[in-house]
C-alpha positions as CSV (number, residue, x, y, z in Angstrom):
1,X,180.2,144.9,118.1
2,X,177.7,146.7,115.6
3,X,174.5,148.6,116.2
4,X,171.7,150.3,114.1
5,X,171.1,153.3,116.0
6,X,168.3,156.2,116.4
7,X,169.6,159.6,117.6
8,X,166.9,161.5,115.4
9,X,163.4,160.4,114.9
10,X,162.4,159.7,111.3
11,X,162.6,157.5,108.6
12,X,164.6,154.5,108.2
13,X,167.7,156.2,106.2
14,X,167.9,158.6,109.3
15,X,169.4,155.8,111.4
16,X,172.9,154.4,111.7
17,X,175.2,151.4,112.0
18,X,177.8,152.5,114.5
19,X,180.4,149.7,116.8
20,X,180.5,149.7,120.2
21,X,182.8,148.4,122.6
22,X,180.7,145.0,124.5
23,X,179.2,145.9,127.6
24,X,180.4,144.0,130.8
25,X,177.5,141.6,132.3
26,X,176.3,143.0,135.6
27,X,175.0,139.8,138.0
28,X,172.2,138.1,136.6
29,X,172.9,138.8,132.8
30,X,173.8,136.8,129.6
31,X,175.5,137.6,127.1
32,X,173.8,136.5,123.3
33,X,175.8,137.0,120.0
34,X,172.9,137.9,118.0
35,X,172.8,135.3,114.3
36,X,169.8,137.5,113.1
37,X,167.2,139.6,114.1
38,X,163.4,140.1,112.6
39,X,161.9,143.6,111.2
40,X,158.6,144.3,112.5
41,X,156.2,147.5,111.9
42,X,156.5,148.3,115.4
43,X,160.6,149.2,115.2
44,X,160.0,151.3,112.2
45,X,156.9,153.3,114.0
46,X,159.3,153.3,117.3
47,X,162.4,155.2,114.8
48,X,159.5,157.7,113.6
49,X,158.3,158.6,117.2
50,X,155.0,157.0,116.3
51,X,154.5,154.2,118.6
52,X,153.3,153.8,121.9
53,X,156.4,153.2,123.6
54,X,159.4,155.8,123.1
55,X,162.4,155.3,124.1
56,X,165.0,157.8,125.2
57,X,167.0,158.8,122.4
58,X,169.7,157.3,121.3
59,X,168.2,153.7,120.8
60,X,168.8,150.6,119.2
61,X,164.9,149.2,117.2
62,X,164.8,145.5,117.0
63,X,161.9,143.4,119.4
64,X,163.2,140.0,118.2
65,X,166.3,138.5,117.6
66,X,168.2,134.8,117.6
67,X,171.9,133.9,118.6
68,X,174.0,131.8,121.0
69,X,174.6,132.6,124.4
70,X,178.1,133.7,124.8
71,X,179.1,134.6,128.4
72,X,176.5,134.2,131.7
73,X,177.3,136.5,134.4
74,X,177.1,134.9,138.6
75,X,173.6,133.9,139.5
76,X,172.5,132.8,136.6
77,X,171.4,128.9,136.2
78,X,169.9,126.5,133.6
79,X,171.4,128.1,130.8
80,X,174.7,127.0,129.0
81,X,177.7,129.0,126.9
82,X,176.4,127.8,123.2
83,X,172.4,127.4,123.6
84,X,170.3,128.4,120.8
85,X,167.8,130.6,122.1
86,X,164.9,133.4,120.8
87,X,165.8,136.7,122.5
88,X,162.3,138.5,123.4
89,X,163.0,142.9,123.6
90,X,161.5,145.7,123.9
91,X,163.8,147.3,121.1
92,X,167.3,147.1,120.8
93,X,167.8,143.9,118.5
94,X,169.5,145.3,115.5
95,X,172.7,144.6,117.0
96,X,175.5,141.9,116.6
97,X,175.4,141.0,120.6
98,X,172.7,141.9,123.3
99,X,172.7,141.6,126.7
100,X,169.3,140.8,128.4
101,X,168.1,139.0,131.1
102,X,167.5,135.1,131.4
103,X,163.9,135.4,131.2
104,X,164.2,137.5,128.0
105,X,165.4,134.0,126.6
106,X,163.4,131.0,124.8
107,X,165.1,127.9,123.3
108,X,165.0,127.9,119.6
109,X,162.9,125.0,118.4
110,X,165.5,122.6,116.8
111,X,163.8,122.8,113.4
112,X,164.2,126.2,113.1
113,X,166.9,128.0,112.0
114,X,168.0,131.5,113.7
115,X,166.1,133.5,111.1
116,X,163.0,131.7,111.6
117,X,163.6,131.9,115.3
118,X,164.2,135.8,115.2
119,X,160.7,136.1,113.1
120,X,158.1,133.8,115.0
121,X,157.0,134.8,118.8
122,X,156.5,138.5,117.3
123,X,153.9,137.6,115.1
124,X,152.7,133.8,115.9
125,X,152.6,135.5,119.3
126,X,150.1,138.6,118.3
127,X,147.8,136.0,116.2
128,X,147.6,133.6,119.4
129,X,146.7,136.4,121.4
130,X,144.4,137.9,119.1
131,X,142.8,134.8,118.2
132,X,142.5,133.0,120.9
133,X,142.5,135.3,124.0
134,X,140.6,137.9,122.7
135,X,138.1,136.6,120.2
136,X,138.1,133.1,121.0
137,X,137.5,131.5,117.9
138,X,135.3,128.4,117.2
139,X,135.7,125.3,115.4
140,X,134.0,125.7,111.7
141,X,133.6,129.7,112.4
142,X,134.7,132.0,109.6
143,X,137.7,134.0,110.2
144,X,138.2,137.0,107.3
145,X,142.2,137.8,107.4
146,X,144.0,140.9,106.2
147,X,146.9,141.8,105.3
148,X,147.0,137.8,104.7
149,X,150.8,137.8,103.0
150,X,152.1,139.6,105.6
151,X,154.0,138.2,108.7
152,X,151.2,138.5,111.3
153,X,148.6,138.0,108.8
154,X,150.3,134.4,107.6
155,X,150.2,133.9,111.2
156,X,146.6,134.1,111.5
157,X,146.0,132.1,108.6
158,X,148.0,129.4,110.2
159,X,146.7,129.5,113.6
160,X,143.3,129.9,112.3
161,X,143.5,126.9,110.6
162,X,144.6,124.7,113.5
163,X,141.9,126.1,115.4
164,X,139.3,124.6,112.9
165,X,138.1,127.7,111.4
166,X,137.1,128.2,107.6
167,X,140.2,131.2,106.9
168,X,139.0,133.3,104.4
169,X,142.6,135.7,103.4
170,X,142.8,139.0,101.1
171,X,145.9,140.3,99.9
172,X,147.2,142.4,97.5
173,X,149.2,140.2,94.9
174,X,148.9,136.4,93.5
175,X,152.1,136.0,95.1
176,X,151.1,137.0,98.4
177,X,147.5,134.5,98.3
178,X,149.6,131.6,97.0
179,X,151.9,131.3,100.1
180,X,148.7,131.8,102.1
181,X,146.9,129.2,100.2
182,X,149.8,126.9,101.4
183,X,149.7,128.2,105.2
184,X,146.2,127.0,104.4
185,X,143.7,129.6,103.8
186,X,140.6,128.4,102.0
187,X,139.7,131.0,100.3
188,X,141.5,133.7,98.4
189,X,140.3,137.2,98.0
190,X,142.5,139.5,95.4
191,X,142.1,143.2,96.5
192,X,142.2,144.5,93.1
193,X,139.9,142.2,91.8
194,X,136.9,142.5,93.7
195,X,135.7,144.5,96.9
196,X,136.6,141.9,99.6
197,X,133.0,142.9,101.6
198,X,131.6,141.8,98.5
199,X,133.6,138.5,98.3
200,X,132.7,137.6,101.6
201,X,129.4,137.8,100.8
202,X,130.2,135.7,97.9
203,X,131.7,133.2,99.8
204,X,129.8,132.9,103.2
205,X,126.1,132.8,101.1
206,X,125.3,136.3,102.8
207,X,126.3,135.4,106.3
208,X,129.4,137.6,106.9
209,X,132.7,136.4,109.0
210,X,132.5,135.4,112.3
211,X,136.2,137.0,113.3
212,X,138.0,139.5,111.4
213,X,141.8,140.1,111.7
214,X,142.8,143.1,110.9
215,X,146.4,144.4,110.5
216,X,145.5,147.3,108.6
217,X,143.1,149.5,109.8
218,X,141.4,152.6,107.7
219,X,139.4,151.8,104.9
220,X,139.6,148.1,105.7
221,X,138.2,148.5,109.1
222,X,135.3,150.5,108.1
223,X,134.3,148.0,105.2
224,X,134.8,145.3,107.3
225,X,132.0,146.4,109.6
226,X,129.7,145.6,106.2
227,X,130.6,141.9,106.2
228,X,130.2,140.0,109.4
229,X,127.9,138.2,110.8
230,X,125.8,138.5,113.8
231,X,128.3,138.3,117.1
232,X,130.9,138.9,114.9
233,X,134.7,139.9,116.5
234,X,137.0,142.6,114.7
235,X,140.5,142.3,115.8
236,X,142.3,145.5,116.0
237,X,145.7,144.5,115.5
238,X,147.3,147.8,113.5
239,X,146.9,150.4,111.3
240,X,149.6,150.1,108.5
241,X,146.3,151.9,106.4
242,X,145.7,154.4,108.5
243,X,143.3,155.0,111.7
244,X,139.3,153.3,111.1
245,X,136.2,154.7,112.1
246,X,133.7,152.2,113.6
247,X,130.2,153.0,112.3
248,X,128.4,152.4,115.8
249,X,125.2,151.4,114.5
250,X,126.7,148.7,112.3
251,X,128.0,147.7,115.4
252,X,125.1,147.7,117.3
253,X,122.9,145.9,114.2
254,X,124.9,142.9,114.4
255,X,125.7,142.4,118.5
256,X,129.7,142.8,117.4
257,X,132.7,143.5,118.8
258,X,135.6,145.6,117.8
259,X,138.9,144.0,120.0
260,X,142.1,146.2,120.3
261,X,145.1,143.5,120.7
262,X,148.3,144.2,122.3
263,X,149.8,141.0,122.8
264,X,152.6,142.1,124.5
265,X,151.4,144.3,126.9
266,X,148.9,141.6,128.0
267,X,151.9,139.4,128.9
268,X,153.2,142.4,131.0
269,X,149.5,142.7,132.7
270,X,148.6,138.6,132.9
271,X,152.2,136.6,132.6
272,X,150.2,133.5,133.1
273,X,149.0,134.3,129.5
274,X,152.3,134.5,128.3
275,X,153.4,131.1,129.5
276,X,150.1,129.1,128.0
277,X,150.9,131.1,124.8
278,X,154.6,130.4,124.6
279,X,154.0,126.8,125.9
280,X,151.2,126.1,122.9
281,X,153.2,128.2,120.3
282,X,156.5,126.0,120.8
283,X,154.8,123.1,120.8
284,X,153.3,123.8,117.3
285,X,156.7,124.8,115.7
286,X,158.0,121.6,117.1
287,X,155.7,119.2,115.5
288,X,156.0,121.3,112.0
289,X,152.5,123.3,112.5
290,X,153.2,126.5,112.1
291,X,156.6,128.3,110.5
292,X,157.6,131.7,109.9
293,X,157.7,132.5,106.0
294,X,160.9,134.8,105.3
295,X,161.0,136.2,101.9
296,X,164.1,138.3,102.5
297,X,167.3,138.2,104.5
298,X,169.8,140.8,104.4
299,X,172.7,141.5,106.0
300,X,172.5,144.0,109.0
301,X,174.1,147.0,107.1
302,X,171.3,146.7,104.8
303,X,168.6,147.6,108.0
304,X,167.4,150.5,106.0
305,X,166.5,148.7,102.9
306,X,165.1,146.1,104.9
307,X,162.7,147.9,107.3
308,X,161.5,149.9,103.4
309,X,160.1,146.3,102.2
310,X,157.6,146.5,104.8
311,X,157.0,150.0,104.8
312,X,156.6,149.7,100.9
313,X,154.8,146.2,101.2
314,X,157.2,144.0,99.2
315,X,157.8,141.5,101.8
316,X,155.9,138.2,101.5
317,X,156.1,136.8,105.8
318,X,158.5,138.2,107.5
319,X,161.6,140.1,106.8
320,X,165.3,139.3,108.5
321,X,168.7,140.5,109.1
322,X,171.3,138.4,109.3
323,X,174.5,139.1,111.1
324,X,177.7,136.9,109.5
């Protein structure tokens, strides 16, 4: 089997697809031929040496992936040679075959396909969390999203929408606020067109946003602070920008709230929360309510090239590689 594979921190063209002879299952393991996998920020900042978590050299990136279970080793029950499933990692999902533990797994919603599947808990997951566990947003609030034509920021605009709030996204391209205008966001704020503190004001009559989602830190984060209204929740959710700096008597002025969200790391603290999130989220994709958009698929050779449409911000959603 195949493998993207990190033996030197750096940029994406520093890794390398190498095969592999399959790893025997130890008791307790399943086997999962992997159909596609999803690119997120995280597995390029994890090549670089720039995330949180670092794994010992070599390693394979990849948090998410999709596929069939292929063998089940003794002890394992209620899974079957053939199932569909969602394949939840800490890295190591740019690979033709995994082997992971049963409660690694999720069954694929029948209405998805594997791409879809190996691009949804990531970010539907981090939106839930952010959104509803850490700001707890209202019915008929305002919720200000960035980054909205991105994969976590779609999210939001989704979720935020079933939640009853008013989802105010900003983006950087036409292209980008039309496919959130159809994950429906009500209204659209171009980047380059006006100052998006500006068109908040514009659009709330002065008020500000009561929750702001933010995926890209720096600049964004700071302005941010200069559109909200009192109470007001700012989600930390990355820094694809660059590192903010909260102003702390903006802060004060308005009784906010800045909110660092690590969705997967409160699963590993609280796993109750994980099981009401992954519950409500598979629930949703059931009944057609919320969807991963993928603007790209690309084979896994073409993992460099991939993880470089989200670096350079040419992906529209989510980004996938899919294995043949």
């Amino acid at each position: 089997m195949r493998a993207v594979v990190c033996r030197e921190l750096g940029p994406p063209e520093n890794l390398r697809l190498e095969s592999f002879d399959s790893k025997p299952l130890a008791p307790g393991e399943v086997r999962v031929a992997v159909r596609a996998a999803g690119i997120n920020f995280p597995d390029i900042l994890m090549a670089a040496g720039e995330y949180q978590l670092k794994p010992e050299l070599p390693f394979t990136p990849g948090v998410e992936a999709a596929g069939e279970v292929a063998e089940i080793a003794d002890g394992v029950g209620g899974i079957a040679v053939g199932d569909r499933v969602i394949v939840k990692m800490r890295h190591g999902a740019y690979a033709e075959e995994v082997v992971v533990a049963p409660s690694q797994l999720t069954r694929l919603p029948a209405n998805f396909d594997y791409a879809e599947g190996a691009t949804f808990l990531a970010a539907h997951g981090t939106a839930y969390h952010a959104l509803i566990d850490r700001a707890q947003l209202g019915r008929g609030e305002v919720l200000l999203v960035h980054g909205a034509g991105g994969g976590v920021g779609l999210a939001a605009v989704e979720i935020g929408k079933l939640l009853g709030a008013t989802v105010i996204a900003a983006a950087s391209s036409e292209e980008k606020l039309a496919v959130a205008k159809a994950k429906g966001a009500d209204h659209l704020i171009l980047s380059a067109r006006e100052p998006f503190r500006d068109a908040v004001k514009r659009i709330t009559d002065g008020r500000g946003a009561d929750v702001v989602f933010d995926p890209v830190g720096g600049e964004v984060f700071e302005n941010s602070l200069r559109c909200i209204a009192w109470g007001a929740r700012i989600l930390v959710v990355g820094f694809t920008g660059g590192i903010g700096l909260a102003r702390t008597n903006l802060l004060m002025i308005k009784g906010a709230s800045v909110l660092g969200v690590r969705a997967g790391e409160s699963v590993r603290k609280n796993p109750v929360l994980g099981e009401e999130r992954l519950k409500t989220l598979l629930g949703w994709a059931a009944g057609g309510y919320v969807r991963p958009h993928i603007s790209h698929r690309l084979p896994l050779q073409d993992y460099a090239q991939a993880m470089r449409l989200l670096i350079d911000r040419k992906a529209i959603g989510r980004v996938a590689l899919v294995m043949k």
